[in-house]
C-alpha positions in Angstrom: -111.7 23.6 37.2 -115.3 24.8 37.2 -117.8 22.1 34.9 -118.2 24.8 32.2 -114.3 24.3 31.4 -114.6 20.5 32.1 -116.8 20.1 29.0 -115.1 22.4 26.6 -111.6 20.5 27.4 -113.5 17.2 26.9 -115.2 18.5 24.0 -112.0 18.9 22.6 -110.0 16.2 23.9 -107.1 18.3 24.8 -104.2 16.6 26.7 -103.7 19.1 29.8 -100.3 18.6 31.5 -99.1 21.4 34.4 -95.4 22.6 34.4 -94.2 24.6 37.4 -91.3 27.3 37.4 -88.5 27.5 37.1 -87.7 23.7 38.1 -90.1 22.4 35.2 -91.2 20.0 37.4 -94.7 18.2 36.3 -98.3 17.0 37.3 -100.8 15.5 35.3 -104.5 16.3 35.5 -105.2 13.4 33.0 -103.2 10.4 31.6 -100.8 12.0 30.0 -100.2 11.3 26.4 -97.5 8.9 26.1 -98.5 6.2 24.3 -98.5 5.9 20.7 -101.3 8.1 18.7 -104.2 5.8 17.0 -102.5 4.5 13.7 -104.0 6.3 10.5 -104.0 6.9 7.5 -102.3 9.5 5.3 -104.9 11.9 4.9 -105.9 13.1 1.4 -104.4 15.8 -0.5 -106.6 19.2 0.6 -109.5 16.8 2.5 -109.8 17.9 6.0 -109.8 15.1 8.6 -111.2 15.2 12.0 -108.4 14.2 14.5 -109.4 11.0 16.9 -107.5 12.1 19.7 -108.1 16.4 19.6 -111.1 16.8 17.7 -109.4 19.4 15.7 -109.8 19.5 12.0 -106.5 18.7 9.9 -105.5 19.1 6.3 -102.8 17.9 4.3 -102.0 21.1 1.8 -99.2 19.6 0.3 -99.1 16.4 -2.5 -95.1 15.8 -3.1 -94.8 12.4 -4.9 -98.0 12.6 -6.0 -99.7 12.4 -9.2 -98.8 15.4 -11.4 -101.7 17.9 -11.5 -101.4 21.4 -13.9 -102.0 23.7 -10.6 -99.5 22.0 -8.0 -96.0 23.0 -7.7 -94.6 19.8 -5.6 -91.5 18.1 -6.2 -91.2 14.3 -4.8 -88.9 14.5 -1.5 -90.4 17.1 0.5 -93.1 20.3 -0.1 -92.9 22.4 2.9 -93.1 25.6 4.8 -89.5 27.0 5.2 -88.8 27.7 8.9 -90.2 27.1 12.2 -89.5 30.7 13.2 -90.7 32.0 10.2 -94.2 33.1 9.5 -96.0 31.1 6.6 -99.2 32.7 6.6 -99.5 36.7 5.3 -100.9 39.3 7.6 -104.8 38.5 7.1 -103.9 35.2 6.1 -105.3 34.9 2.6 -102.2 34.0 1.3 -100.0 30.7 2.8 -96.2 30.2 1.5 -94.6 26.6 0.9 -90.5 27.5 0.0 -89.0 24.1 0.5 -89.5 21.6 -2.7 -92.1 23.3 -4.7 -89.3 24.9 -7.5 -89.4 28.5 -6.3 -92.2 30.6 -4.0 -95.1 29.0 -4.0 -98.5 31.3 -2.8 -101.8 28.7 -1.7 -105.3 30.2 -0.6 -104.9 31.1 3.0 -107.8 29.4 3.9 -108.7 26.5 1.6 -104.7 25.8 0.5 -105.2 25.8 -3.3 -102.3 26.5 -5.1 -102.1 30.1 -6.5 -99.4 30.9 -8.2 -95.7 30.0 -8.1 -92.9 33.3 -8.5 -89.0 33.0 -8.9 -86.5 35.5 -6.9 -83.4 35.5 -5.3 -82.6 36.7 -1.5 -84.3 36.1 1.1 -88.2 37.6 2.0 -90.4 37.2 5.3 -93.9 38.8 5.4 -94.5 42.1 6.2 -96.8 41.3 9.7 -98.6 44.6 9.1 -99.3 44.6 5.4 -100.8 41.5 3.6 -99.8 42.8 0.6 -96.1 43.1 1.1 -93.4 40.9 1.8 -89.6 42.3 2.8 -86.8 40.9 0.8 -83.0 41.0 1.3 -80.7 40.3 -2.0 -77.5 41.3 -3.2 -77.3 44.6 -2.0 -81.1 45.9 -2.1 -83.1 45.9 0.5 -87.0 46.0 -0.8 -90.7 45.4 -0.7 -92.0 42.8 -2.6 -95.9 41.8 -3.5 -96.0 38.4 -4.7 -99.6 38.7 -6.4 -98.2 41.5 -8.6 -94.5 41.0 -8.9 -93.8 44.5 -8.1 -91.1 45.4 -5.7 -89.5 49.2 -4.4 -86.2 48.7 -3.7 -86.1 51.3 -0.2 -82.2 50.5 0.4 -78.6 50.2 -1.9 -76.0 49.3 -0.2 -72.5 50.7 -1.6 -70.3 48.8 1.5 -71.7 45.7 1.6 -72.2 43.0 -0.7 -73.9 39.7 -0.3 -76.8 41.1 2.1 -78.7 38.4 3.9 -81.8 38.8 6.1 -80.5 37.0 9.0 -79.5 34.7 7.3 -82.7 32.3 7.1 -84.0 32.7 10.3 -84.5 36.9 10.1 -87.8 38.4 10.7 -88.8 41.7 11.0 -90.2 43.4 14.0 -93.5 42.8 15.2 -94.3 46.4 13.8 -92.4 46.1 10.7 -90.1 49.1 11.3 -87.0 47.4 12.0 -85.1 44.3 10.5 -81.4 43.0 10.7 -78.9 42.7 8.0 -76.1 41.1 7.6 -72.9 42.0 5.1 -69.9 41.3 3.6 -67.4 43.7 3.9 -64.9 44.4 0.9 -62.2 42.7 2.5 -64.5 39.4 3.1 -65.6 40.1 6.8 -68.9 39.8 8.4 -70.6 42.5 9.9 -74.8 42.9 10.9 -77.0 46.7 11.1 -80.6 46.8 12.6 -82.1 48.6 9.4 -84.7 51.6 10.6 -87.7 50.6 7.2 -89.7 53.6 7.9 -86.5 56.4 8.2 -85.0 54.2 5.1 -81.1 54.0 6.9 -79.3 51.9 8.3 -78.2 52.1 12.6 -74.8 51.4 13.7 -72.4 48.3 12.3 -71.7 44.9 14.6 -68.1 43.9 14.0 -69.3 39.9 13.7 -65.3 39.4 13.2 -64.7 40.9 16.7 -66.9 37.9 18.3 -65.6 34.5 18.6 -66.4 31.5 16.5 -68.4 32.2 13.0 -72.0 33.7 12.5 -75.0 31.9 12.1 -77.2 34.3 12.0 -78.6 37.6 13.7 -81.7 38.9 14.4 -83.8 41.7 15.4 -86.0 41.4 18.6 -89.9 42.1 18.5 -90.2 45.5 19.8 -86.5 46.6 17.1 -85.3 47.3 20.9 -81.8 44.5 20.6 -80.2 42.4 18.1 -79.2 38.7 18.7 -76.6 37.0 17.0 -75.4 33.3 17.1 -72.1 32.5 17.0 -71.0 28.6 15.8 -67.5 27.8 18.1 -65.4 24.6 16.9 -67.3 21.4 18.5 -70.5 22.9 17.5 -70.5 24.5 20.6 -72.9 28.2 20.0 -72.7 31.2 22.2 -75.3 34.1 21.6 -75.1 37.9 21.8 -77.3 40.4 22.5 -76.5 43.8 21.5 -78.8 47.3 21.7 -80.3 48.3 18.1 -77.4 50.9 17.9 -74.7 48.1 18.4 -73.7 48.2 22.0 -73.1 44.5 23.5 -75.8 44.0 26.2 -75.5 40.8 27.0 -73.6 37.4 26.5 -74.7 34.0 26.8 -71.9 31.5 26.9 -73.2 28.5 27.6 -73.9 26.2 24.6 -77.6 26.8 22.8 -79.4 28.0 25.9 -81.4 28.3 24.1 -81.3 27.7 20.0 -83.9 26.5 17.7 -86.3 29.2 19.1 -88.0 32.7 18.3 -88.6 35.7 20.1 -91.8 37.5 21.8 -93.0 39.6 24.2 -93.6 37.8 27.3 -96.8 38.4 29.7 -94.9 40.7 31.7 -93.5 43.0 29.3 -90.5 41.0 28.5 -88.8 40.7 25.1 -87.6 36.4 25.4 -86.3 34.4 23.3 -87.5 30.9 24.0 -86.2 27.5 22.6 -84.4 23.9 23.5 -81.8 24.5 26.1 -78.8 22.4 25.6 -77.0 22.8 28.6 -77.3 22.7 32.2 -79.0 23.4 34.7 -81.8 23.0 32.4 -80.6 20.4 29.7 -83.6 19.5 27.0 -85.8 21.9 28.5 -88.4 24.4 26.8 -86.4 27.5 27.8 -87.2 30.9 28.1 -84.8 33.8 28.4 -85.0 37.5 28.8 -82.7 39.3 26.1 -82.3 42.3 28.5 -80.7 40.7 31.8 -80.4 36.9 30.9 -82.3 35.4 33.4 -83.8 31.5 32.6 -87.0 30.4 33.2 -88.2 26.6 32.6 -91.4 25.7 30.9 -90.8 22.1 30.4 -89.1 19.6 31.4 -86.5 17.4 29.4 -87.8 15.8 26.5 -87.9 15.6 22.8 -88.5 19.2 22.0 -87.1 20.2 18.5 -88.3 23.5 17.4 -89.8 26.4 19.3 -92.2 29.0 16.9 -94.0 32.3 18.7 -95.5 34.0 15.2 -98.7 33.7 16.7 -97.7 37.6 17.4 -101.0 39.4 17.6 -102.1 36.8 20.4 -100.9 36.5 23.7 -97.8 34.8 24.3 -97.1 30.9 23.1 -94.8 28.8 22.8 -95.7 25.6 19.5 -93.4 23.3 20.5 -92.8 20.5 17.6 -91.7 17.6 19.5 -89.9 14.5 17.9 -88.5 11.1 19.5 -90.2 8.0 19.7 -93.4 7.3 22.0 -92.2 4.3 23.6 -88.8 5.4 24.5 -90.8 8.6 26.1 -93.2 6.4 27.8 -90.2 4.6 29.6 -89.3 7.9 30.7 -91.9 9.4 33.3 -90.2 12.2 34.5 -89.5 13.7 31.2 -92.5 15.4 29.0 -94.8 13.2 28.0 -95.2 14.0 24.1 -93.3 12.3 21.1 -94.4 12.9 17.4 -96.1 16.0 18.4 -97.1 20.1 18.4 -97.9 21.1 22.1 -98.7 24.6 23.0 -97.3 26.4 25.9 -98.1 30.0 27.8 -95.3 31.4 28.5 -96.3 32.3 31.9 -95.3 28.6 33.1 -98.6 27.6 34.8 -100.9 27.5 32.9 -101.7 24.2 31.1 -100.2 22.7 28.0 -102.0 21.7 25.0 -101.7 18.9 22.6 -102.7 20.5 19.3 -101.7 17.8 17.0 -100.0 13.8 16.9 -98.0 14.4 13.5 -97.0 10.5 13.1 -93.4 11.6 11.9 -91.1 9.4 12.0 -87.4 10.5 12.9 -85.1 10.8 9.6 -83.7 14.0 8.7 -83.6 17.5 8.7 -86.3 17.5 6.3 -88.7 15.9 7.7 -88.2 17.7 11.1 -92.1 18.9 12.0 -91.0 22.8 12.1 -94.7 23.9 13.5 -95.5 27.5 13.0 -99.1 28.9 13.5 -100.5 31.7 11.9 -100.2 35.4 13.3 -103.8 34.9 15.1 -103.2 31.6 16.3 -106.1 29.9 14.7 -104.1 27.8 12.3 -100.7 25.8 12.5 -98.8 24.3 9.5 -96.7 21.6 10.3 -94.7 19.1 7.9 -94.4 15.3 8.5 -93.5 12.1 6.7 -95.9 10.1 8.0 -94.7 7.2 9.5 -92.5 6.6 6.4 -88.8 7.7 7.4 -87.3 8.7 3.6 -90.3 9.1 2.5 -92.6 11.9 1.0 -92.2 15.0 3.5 -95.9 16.6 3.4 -97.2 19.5 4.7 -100.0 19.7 7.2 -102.0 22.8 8.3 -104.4 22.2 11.9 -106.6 24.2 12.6 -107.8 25.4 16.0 -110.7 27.7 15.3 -113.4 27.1 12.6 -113.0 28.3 8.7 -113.8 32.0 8.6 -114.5 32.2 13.0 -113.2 34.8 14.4 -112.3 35.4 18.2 -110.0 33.4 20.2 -108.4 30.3 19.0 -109.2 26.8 20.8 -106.2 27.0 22.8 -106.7 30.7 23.8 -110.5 30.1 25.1 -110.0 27.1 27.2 -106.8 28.2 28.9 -109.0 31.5 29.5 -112.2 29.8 31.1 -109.8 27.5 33.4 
């Protein structure tokens, strides 16, 4: 490492840990970061805090439990963003969405997390990630834009087959262009089937049977360039198996073994690739950060067992990485040297599989339920991550947290971008 890049990553305080493909096996430059974060404090509602360990600034944007206040829309369980897959932050990020807890759609600043304004619809909506203004929404049998600020919506598809259209369900988003999403439908006679929807021609492509696959859907999804669909299919024993099919419905490929991987996204990979990457749950490659190329299949490690929970990649206008929210418990990692080395934690990975990790943020969350699972997602630049944690108090208050790796109002490369860059 030349000194230049030796006194940014101090600067910073970033963790940097090196995984090797496709075995995942591991190296550390520095003590690697298994003992327990520096205990602290709950951070104030909307009161940035300078992390001890990273240097990176942090604020709570959330207040559930808290003391009622006229422009907060907070219940007292849980305020959070919806989905690690799904992106919270509009397309120039002025604009940040809490769904879970807050009584409806709740809209904060962007930038400084001040509540908005709260609106109430049914269905199912994901941000357009070309047009800030517009969010696409999936209800009944419409198919529409949306803009939250306004209320207005155009409804751009009916459907006269199907009733009860869901975008995915929950864990749809469109393509990285915005052309293209997937539906899914219930036929008249009850069955299940999914369409890539072309937005821009307006129609819909050619039906998936879902009841021709085994098991039951969970969901199905549309990959980043509108090129395949992926569907997940629940078998009895909670065993899944995942499909990939062309946009025009022809099976492609078939994954049999058992969520390798799930919890995960898709991206475009450094070479081109359209991957899905997530927590595999099988072997050869049991509770590793997997990626896995939608066109042949083909596995490739990027870290090694551990306590990985959730894999997001809308960082889509940067190049490809992995936020990783890890869970667990430090000292039942630390007993463990050959797995990862982070517990309670959002790690960033390339997706090349050499170059370093980085410890964005310790998220002091303890284990309790689905909740209060961290579910990091960063913004569509990369300079900001929202993650959710109960701080150390397992059934208590689940807040939400937003890191940020470049300054307010920078622009340029996040912190995570420009020292993998200068290495």
């Amino acid at each position: 490492m030349k000194p230049a890049a030796c006194i940014v990553a101090i600067t910073v305080a970033v963790f940097t840990v090196l995984f090797s493909m496709p075995g995942a096996s591991i190296e550390t430059s520095t003590p690697p970061p298994r003992n327990p974060a520096p205990a602290l404090p709950l951070p104030e509602y909307l009161k940035p805090e300078i992390d001890p360990t990273t240097h990176l600034t942090t604020v709570r944007v959330t207040n559930p439990g808290g003391p009622p206040r006229r422009d907060e829309f907070c219940g007292t369980r849980y305020c959070t963003h919806r989905y690690s897959s799904s992106q919270a932050w509009n397309a120039d990020q002025t604009l940040l969405l809490i769904s879970n807890g807050c009584g409806g759609l709740c809209f904060l600043d962007g930038q400084t997390y001040v509540p908005l304004f709260r609106r109430q619809r049914s269905g199912e909506c994901e941000w357009h990630p070309k047009d800030p203004d517009l969010m696409i929404c999936v209800a009944g049998r419409s198919i529409l834009f949306w803009t939250p600020r306004t209320n207005d919506e155009d409804v751009i598809y009916t459907a006269t087959t199907y009733r009860e259209l869901r975008f995915g369900p929950s864990k749809g988003n469109p393509s990285l262009d915005g052309s293209r999403i997937v539906v899914r439908g219930t036929t008249p006679d009850g069955a299940l089937d999914a369409f890539a929807f072309d937005i821009v021609a307006r129609r819909p492509l050619p039906v998936i049977h879902l009841a021709d696959l085994p098991g039951n859907n969970d969901f199905c999804g549309i990959s980043p360039l509108g090129t395949y669909v992926l569907c997940i299919q629940k078998l009895p024993e909670d065993i899944t198996n995942t499909y990939i099919f062309s946009a025009n419905g022809v099976l492609v490929q078939k994954w049999l073994e058992h969520h390798r991987p799930g919890h995960g996204d898709m991206i475009v990979d450094e070479d081109g690739d359209e991957v899905y990457v997530g927590i595999s749950k099988s072997e050869p490659d049991l509770y590793q950060v997997i990626k896995r190329r939608l066109k042949d299949g083909v596995v490739s490690s990027l870290a090694p067992y551990g306590e990985g929970q959730h894999v997001s990649l809308r960082a889509t206008t940067r190049p490809p990485w992995a936020y990783v929210s890890y869970g667990g418990y430090p000292d039942e990692v630390a007993d463990h040297p050959d797995w990862a080395p982070f517990a309670q934690a959002v790690v960033a990975f390339r997706l090349d599989g050499v170059t370093p990790a980085h410890l964005i943020v310790h998220t002091h969350n303890a284990p309790h339920d689905y909740w209060s699972e961290t579910h990091a997602s960063p913004s569509p630049d990369g300079s900001q991550v929202i993650w959710s944690s109960n701080w150390g108090n397992p059934g208590g208050p689940v807040f939400d947290f937003v890191t940020r790796l470049t300054p307010r109002g920078a622009s340029g490369r996040s912190t995570v971008e420009s020292i993998s860059n200068k290495r």
